[in-house]
C-alpha positions as CSV (number, residue, x, y, z in Angstrom):
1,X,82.3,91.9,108.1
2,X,79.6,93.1,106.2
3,X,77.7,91.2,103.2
4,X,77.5,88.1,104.9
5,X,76.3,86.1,101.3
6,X,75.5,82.2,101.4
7,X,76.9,80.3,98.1
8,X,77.2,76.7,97.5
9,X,80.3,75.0,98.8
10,X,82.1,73.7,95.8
11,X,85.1,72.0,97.6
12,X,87.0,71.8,101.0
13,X,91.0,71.3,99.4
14,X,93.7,69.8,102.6
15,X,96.6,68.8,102.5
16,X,95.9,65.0,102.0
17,X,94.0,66.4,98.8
18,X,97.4,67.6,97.4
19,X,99.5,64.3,98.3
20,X,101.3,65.7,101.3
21,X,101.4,63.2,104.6
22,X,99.0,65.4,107.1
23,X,96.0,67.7,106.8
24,X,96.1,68.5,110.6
25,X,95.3,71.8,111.9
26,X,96.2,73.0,115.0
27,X,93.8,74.4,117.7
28,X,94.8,78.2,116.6
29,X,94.2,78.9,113.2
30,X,94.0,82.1,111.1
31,X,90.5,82.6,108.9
32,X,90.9,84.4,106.0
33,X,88.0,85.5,103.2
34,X,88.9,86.0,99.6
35,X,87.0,86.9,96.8
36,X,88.1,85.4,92.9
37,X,86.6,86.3,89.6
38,X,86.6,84.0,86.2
39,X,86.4,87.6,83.9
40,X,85.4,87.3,80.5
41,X,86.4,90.4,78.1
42,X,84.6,91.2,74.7
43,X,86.3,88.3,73.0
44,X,84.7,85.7,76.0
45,X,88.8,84.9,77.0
46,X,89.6,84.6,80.5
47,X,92.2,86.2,82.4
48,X,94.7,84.8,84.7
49,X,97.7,85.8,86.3
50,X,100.7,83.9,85.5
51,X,103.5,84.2,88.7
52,X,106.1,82.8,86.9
53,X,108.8,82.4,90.2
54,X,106.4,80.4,91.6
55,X,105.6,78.4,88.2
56,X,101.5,78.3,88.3
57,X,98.8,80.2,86.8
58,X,96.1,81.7,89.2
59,X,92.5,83.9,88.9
60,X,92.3,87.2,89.9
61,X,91.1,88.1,93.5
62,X,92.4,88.4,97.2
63,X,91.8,89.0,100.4
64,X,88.4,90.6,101.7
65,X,89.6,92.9,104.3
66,X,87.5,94.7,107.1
67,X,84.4,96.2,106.9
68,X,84.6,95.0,102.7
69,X,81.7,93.1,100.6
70,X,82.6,89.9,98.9
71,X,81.9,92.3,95.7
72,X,83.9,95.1,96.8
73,X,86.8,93.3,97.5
74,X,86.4,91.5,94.3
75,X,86.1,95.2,92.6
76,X,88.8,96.5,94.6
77,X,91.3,93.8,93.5
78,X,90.4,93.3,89.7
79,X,91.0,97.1,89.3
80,X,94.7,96.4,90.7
81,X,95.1,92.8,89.1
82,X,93.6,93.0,85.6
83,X,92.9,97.1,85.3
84,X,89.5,96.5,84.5
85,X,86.1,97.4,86.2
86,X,83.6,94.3,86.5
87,X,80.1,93.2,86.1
88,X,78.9,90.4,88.2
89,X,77.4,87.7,86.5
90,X,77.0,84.9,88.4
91,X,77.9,83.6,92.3
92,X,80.0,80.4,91.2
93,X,80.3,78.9,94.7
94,X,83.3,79.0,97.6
95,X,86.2,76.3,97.8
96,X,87.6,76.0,101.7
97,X,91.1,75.2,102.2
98,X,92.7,73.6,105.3
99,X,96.4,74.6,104.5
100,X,97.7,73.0,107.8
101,X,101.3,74.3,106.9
102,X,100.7,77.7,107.8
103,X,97.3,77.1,110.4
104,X,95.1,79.2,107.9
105,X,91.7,78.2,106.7
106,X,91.1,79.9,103.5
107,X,87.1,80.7,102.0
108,X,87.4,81.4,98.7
109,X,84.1,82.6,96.8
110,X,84.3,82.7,92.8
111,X,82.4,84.9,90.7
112,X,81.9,84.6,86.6
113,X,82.2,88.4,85.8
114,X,82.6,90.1,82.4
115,X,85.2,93.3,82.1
116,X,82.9,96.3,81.4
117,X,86.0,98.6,81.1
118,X,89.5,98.4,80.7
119,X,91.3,101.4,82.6
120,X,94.4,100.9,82.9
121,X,97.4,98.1,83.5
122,X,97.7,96.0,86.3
123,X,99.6,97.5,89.3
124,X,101.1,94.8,91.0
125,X,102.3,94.9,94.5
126,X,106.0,94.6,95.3
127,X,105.3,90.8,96.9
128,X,103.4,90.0,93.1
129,X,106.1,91.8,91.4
130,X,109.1,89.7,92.8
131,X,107.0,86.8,92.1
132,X,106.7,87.8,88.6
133,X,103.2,88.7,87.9
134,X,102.1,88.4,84.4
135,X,98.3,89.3,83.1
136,X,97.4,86.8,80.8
137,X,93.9,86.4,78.5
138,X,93.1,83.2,77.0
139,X,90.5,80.9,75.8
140,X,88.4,78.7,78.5
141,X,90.4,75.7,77.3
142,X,93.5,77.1,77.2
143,X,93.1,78.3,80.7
144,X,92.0,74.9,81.8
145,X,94.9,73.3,80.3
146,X,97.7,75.8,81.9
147,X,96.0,75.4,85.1
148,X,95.8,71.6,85.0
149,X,99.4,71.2,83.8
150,X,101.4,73.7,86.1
151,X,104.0,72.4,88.4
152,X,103.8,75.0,91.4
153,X,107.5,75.2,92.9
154,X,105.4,75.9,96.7
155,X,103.2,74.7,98.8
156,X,100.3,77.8,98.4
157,X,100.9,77.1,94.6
158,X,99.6,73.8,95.0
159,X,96.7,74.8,96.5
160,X,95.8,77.7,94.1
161,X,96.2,75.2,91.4
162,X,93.6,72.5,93.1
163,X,90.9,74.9,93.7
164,X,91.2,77.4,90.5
165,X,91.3,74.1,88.3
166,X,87.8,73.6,90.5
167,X,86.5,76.9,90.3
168,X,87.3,76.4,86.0
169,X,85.8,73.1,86.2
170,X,82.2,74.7,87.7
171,X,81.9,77.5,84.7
172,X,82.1,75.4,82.1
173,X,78.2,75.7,82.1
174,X,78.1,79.1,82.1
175,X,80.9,79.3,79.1
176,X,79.2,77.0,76.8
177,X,81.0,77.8,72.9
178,X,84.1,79.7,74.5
């Protein structure tokens, strides 16, 4: 992968973190990158995506795939999530997650990024479809409080909901007055 960027570790999240009885992982595990953005649009509200099957509220982002910057897999999946084209504004930091479940440890690295142009709606995958993806923009609070309150019906929601909440948590000094 190319890009290779350094950013402060925020947070590792396991399973003993979310209540659950082990936060083993077995010897073969699956390493997956993913890039997250806290975007701010001209009114300073954030955007989340709401998956209402699974009951939680999540930031934009997903998978870096081959050959892909952090940034351009950032870019790449705002465009499909929110419809909007980004500017970086600041490297927030990466949460690691042990999800022992499914033998994947997850690098997340979050970005505070402001919408420079709204092209177009969302286009959802199928998978986000049938899981009911909604695009949502709110005020920092109010997106602190859905995020905080949710009740994810899975075990990936639970995690999304730990380190999002985390990632919120850590731009709260960049989003003084929101």
């Amino acid at each position: 992968m190319k890009g290779a960027v350094r950013v402060e570790l925020i947070a590792e999240i396991s399973d003993i973190d979310l209540g659950l009885m082990s936060s083993n992982l077995p010897d073969q595990v699956h390493i997956r990158k993913a890039a997250r953005a806290i975007i701010l649009n001209e009114s300073n509200q954030i955007a989340l995506l709401y998956v209402s099957e699974k009951n939680y509220h999540k930031l934009p982002g997903g998978g870096v795939e081959a050959n892909e910057t952090w940034s351009e897999a950032l870019q790449r999946e705002v465009k499909e999530e929110v419809g909007a084209t980004i500017e970086m504004i600041a490297n927030l930091g990466s949460i690691i997650e042990h999800r022992g479940r499914h033998h994947l440890i997850q690098q997340s690295c979050c970005y505070l990024a402001r919408a420079v142009e709204m092209s177009h709606t969302p286009s959802f995958t199928k998978e986000e479809q049938a899981n009911g993806f909604q695009l949502k923009w709110m005020n920092y609070d109010q997106a602190v409080s859905l995020i905080k309150h949710d009740k994810p019906k899975d075990y990936v929601g639970q995690f999304i909901q730990k380190r999002d909440f985390l990632f919120l948590q850590k731009v709260k000094m960049y989003c003084k007055g929101m």
